[in-house]
C-alpha positions in Angstrom: 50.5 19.3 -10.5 47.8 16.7 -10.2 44.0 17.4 -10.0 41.0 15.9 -8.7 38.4 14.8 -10.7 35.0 16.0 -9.6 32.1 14.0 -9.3 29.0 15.6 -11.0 26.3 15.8 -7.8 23.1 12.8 -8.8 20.2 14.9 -10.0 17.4 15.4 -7.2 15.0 12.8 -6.8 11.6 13.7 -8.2 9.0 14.6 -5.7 5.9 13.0 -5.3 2.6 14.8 -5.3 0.6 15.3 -1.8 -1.8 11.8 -3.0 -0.8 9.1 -5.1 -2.5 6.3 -6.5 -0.7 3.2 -7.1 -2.6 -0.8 -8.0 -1.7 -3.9 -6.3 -2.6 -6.8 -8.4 -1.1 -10.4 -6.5 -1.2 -13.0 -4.0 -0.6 -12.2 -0.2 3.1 -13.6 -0.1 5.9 -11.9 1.4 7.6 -10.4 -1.5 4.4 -9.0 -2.3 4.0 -7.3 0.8 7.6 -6.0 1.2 6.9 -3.8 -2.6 3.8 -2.8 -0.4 6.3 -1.7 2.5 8.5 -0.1 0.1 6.0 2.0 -1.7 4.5 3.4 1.0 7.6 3.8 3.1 9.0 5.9 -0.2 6.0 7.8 -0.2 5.8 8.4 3.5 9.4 9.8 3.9 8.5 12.1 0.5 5.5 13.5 2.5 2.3 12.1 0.7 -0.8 12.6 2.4 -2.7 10.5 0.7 -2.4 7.2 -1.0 -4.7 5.0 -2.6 -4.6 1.8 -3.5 -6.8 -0.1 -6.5 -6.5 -3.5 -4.2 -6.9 -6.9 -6.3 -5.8 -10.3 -4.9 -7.0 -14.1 -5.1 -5.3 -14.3 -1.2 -2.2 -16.6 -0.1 -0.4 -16.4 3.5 -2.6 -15.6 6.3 0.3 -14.1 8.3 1.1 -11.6 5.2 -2.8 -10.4 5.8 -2.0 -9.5 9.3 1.2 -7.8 8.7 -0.4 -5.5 5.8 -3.6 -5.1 8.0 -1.6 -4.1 10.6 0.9 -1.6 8.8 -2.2 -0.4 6.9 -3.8 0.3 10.6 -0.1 2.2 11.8 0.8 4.5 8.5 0.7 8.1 9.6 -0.8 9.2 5.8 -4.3 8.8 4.7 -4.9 5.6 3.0 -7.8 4.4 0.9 -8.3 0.7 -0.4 -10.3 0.4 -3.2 -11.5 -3.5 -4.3 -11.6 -3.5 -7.8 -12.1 -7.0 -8.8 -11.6 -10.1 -6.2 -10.4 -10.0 -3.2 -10.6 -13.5 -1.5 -9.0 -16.0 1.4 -5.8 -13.8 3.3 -6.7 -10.7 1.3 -9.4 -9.7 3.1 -7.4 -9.6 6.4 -5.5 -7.2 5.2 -8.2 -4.7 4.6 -9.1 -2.6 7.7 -12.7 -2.6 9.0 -15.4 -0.5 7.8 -15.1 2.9 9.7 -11.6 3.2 9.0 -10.8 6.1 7.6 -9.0 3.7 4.8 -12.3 1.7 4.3 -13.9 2.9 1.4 -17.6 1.4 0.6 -16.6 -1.2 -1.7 -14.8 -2.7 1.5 -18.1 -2.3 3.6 -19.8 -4.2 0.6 -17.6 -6.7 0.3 -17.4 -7.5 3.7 -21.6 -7.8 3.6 -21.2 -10.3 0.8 -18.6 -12.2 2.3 -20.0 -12.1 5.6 -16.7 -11.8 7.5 
């Protein structure tokens, strides 16, 4: 008589709270902003609410700006940028406009100092 080994089920994923907080800290390439995708996609399919993001970059590719600005603009969760430190060149099109619900008011002063 021959007999099946069973496979132990995987363990549940752990589940993420209703708001995260998470730090972005690199240029605006596109294996940068793919992590960005794949963070908030992960926490957007686990239900977050809320995410927030300590946002620190020195720029790169313009075309990665647009494509964060405009995923940032589409999520369907809350999402707050903070700047903590520089955020220069293709960065700053990635950061939504003041009134946002995203914009916090280190965007609306940095966009005053940089005149954008």
């Amino acid at each position: 008589m021959s007999t099946t080994p069973v496979t132990p089920a995987a363990p549940p994923a752990p589940t993420l709270p209703p708001e995260i907080y998470a730090i972005f800290c690199g240029g605006m390439e596109q294996a940068a902003a793919q992590k960005i995708v794949g963070g908030l996609t992960y926490a957007t399919a686990n239900q977050v609410r809320h995410a927030h993001i300590l946002f620190q970059s020195s720029g790169g590719l313009v075309g990665d700006g647009v494509f964060l600005y405009n995923l940032f603009r589409s999520l369907p969760i809350e999402l707050t940028l903070n700047n903590v430190g520089t955020v220069m060149s293709a960065a700053l099109v990635a950061k939504p406009a003041p009134g946002w619900h995203g914009c916090d008011l280190a965007c609306a002063e940095m966009e005053q100092e940089y005149a954008i």
